[in-house]
Legacy VTK file of the C-alpha trace (Angstrom):
# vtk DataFile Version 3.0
C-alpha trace
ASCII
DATASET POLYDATA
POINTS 341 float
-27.739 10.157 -2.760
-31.436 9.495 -3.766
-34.469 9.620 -1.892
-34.470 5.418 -2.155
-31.099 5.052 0.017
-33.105 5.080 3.460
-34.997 2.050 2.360
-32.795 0.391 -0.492
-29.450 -0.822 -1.278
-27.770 1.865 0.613
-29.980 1.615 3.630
-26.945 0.985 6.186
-24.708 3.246 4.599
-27.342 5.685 5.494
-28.002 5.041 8.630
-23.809 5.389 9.595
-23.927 9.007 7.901
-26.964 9.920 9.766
-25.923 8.292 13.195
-23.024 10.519 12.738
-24.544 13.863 12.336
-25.374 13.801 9.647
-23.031 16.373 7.652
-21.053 14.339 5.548
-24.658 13.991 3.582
-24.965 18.108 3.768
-21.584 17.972 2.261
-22.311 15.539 -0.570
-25.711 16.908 -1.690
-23.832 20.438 -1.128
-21.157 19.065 -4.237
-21.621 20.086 -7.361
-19.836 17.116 -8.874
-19.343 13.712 -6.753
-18.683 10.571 -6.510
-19.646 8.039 -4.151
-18.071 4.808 -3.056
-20.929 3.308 -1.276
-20.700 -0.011 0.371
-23.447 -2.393 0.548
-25.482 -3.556 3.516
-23.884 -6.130 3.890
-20.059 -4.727 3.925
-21.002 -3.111 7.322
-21.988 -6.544 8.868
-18.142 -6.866 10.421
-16.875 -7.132 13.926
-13.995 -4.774 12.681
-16.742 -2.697 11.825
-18.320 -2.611 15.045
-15.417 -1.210 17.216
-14.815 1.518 14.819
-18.348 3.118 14.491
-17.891 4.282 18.788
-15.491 6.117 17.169
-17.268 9.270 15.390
-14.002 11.250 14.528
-12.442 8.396 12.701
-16.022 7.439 11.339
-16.210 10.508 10.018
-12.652 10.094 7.932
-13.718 6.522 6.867
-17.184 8.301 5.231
-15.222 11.062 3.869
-12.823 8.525 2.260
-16.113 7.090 0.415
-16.421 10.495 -1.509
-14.611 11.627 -4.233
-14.812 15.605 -5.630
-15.525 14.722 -9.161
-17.972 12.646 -11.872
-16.192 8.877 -12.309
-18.670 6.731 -13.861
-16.957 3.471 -15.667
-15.643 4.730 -18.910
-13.580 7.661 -16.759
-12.490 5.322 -14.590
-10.894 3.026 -17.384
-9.709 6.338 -18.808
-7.620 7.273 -16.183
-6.461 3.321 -15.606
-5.278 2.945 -19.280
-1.271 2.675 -18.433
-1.274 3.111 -14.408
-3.728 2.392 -11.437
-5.466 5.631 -11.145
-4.955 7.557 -7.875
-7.579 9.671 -6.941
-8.083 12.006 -4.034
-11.134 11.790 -1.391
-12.493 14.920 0.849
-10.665 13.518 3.329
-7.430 15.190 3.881
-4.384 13.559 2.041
-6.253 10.541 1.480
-6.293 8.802 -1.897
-8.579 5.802 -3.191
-6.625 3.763 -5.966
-8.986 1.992 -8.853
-7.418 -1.084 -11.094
-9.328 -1.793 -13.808
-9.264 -5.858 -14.876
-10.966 -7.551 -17.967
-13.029 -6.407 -21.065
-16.515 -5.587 -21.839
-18.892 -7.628 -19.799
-15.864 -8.880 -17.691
-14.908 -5.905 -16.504
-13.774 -6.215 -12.676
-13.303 -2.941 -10.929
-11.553 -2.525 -7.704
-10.596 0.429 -5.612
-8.107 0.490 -2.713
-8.362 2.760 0.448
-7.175 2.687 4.149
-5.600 -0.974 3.344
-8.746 -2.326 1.800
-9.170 -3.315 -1.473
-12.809 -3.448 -2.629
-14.993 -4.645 -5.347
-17.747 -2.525 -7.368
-20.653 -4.652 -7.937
-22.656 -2.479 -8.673
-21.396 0.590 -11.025
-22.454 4.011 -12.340
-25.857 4.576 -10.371
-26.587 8.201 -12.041
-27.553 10.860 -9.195
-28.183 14.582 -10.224
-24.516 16.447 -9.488
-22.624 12.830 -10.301
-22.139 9.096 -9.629
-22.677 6.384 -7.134
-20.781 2.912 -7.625
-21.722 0.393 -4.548
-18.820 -1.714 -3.534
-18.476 -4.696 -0.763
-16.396 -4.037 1.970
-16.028 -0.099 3.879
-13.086 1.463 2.784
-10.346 2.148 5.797
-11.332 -0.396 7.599
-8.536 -3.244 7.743
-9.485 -6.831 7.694
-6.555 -8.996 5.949
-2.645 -9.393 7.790
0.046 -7.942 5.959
0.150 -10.691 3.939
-3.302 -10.952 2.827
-2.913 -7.479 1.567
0.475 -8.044 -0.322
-1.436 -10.898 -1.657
-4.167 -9.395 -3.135
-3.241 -5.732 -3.989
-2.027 -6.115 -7.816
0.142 -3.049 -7.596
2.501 -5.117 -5.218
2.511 -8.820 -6.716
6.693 -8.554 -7.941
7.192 -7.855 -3.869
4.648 -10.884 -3.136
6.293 -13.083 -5.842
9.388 -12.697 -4.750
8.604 -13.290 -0.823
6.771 -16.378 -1.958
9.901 -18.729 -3.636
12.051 -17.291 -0.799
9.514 -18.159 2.412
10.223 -14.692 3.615
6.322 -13.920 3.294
5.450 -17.068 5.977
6.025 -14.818 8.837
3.655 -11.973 7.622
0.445 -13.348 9.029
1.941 -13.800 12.969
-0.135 -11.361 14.642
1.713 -11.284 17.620
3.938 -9.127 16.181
3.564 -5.890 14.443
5.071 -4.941 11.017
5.882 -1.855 8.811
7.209 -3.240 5.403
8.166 -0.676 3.010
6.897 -2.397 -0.411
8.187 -1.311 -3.934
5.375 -1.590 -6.128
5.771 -3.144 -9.159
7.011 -0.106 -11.558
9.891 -0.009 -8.919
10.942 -3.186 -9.383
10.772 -2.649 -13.427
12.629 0.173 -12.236
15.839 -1.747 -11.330
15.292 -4.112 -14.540
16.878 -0.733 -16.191
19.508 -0.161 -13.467
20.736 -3.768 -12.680
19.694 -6.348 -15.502
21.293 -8.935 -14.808
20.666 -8.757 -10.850
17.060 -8.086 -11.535
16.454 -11.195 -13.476
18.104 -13.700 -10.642
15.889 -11.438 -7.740
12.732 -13.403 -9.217
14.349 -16.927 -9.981
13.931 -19.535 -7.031
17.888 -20.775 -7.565
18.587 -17.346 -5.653
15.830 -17.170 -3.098
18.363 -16.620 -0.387
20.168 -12.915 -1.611
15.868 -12.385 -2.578
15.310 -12.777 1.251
17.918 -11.053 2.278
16.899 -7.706 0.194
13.409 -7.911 1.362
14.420 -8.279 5.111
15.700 -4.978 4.658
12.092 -3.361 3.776
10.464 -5.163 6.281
11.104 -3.709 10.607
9.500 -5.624 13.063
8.286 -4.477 16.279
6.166 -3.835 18.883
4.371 -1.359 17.271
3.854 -0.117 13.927
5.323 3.063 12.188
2.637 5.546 9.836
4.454 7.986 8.399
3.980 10.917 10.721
5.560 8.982 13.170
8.760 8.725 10.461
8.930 12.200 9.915
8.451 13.147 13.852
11.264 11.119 14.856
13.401 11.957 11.702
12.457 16.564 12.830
13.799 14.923 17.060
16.987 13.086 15.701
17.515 13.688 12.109
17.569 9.585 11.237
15.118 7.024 12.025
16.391 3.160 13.296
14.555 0.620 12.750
14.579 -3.055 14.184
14.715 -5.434 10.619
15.277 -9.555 11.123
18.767 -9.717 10.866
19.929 -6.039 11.455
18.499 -2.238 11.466
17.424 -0.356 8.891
18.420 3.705 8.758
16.497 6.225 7.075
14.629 9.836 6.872
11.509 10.844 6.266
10.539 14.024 4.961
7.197 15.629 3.772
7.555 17.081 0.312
5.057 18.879 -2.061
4.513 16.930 -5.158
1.971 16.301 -7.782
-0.502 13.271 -7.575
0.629 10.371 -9.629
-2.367 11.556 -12.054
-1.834 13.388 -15.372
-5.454 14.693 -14.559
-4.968 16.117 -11.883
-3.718 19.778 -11.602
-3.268 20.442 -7.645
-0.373 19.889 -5.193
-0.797 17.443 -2.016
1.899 17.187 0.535
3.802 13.433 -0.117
6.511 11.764 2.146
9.903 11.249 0.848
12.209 8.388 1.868
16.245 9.275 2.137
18.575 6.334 2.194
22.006 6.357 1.508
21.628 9.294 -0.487
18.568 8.252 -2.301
15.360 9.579 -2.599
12.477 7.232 -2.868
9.257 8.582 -3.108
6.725 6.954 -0.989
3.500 6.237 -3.484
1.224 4.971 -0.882
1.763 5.711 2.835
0.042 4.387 5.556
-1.455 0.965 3.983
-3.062 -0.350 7.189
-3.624 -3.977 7.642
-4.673 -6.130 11.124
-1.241 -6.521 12.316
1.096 -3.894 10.777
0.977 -1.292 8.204
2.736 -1.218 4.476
3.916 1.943 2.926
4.292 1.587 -0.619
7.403 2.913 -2.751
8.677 4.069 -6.303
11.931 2.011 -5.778
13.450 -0.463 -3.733
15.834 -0.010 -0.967
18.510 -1.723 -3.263
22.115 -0.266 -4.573
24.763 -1.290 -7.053
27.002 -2.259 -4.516
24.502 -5.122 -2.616
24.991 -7.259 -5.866
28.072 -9.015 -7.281
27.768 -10.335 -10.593
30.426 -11.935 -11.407
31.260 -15.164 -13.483
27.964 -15.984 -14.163
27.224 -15.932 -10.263
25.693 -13.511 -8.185
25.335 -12.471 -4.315
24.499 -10.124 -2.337
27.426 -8.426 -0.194
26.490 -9.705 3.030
25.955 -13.075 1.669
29.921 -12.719 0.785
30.747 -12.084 3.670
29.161 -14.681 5.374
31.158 -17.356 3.012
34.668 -15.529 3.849
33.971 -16.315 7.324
32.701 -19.795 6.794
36.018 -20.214 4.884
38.131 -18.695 7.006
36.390 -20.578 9.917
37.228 -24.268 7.726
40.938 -23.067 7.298
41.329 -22.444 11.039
39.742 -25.421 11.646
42.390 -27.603 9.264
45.385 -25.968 10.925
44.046 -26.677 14.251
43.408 -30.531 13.610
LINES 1 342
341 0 1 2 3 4 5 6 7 8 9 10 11 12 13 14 15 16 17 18 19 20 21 22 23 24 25 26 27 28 29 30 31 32 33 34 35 36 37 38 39 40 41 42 43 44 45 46 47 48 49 50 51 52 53 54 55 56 57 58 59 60 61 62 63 64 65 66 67 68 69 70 71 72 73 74 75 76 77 78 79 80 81 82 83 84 85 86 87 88 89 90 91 92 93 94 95 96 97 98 99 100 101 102 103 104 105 106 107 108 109 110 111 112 113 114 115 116 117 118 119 120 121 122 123 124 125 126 127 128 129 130 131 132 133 134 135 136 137 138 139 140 141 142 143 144 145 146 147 148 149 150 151 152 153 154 155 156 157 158 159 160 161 162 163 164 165 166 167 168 169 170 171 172 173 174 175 176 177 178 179 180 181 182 183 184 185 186 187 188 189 190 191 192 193 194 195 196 197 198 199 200 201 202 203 204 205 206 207 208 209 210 211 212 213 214 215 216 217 218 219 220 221 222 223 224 225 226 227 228 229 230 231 232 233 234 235 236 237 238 239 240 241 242 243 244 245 246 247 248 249 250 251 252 253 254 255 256 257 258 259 260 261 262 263 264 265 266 267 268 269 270 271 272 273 274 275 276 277 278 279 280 281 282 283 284 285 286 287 288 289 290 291 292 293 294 295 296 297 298 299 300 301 302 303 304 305 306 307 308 309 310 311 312 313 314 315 316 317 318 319 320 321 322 323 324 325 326 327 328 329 330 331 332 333 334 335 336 337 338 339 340
């Protein structure tokens, strides 16, 4: 960073690295190529904030998640977000920032996403000698919107929001009394299923069949007392070989592995380890683990928990199989009725 961040722009941002050490700015000036996510003075002024900078391990991942090993002014940037939202690894270990690129020319809106916080650049491409600086407005990895404020406003998972929305199921996602891991397809998953199940695809996002859409998302969504990263996934899946978990309705069964992989980048050239999902036989890669937000966490994935056999299309009608079942008994609970009477 230049000589001008201890008075300028940057001022606070340079006051956390320096109240912490100190190193993470030996390791940035010590970078041949760099970029910085720097947020403004004002993006530290947050009672979230506050708690977290007691804290100088995890300070010290939330600064590392501000630097990136390589030179992304604008036009890169747009480059690598022509057909996907560009993922892009940080120093810090296993941690990836995710830029969306929105409008044209002087319209351009950049945001980047990191730790559950989705951030705007207002200020971009600030040159420095071994790369770029872009200053943004809220510190990355620090959570400040419910579950639902994040599905809301993340555009990689606006199908999943959509969908929640006609069908109600996203009203209970800002209780913060309780705590929430909701495994969300992002949108290419969804598009995903278009391929698989046409016809069932097409009724998932029409209001006449909000009901069977609830009833798929309740099974993404466990609710507890705590919340579930996915180390904790892959601990309990090593102890018992299956993980349980509580969903509204019923419980949800899985495994989680960790699995080498490639970044989701056609740039990139280097391995990272990812987390694999295994449910009834399928593997869904997780794109996005560990999306933290105030009263839960979200882990984003290719493909939705969803299977030829939930959906019945039949007649021009369709339902979910537990939704079946519940009108056999309803029926069969009528017809005992008549004979009774």
């Amino acid at each position: 960073m230049n000589e001008n961040a201890e008075n300028g722009a940057l001022r606070k941002f340079y006051e956390v690295i320096m109240d912490n050490g100190g190193a993470v700015l030996d390791d940035i000036n010590s970078l041949t190529e760099v970029t910085i996510l720097a947020p403004s003075n004002e993006a530290w002024n947050s009672s979230n904030i506050d708690n977290v900078l007691r804290d100088r391990n995890r300070m010290r991942q939330i600064l590392n998640m501000h630097i990136i090993k390589d030179r992304l002014n604008v036009d890169k940037i747009k480059e690598k977000n022509a057909n996907l939202i560009a993922q892009v690894p940080t120093v810090n270990n296993n941690t990836f920032l995710y830029f969306n690129v929105r409008g044209e020319g002087s319209d351009t809106v950049i945001t980047v996403e990191g730790g559950g916080v989705n951030a705007t650049v207002i200020q971009a491409d600030v040159a420095q000698t071994n790369g770029y600086v872009h200053i943004i407005d809220h510190v990355l990895g620090v959570p400040y919107t419910t579950v639902l404020g994040k599905l809301e406003s993340d555009p990689m998972m606006s199908d999943t929001y959509k969908m929640g929305k006609f069908s109600h199921f996203n009203d209970q996602l800002n209780n913060t009394q309780r705590r929430f891991t909701y495994f969300v397809p992002r949108d290419k998953g969804w598009q995903k299923t278009e391929l698989d199940y046409p016809s069932a695809h097409k009724k998932l996002f029409m209001a006449d069949f909000a009901y069977h859409s609830k009833s798929i998302l309740e099974r993404h969504l466990a609710i507890s007392d705590k919340e579930y990263t996915m180390k904790d996934l892959v601990k309990f899946s090593q102890e018992s070989g299956s993980v349980i978990l509580p969903t509204f309705r019923d419980s949800l069964s899985i495994r989680v592995e960790e699995e080498a992989g490639h970044l989701h980048d056609e740039y990139a050239s280097h391995e990272w380890t990812g987390y694999v999902i295994i449910w009834n036989y399928k593997k869904i890669n997780v794109y996005r683990p560990d999306v933290e937000c105030t009263n839960g966490i979200i882990h984003v994935i290719d493909y939705p928990l969803l299977e030829e056999k939930d959906v019945v299309v039949a007649g021009g009608s369709y339902l979910p199989e537990s939704s079946i079942c519940i009108i056999l008994a309803n029926l069969i609970m009528i017809t005992v009725a008549k004979f009774l009477n």
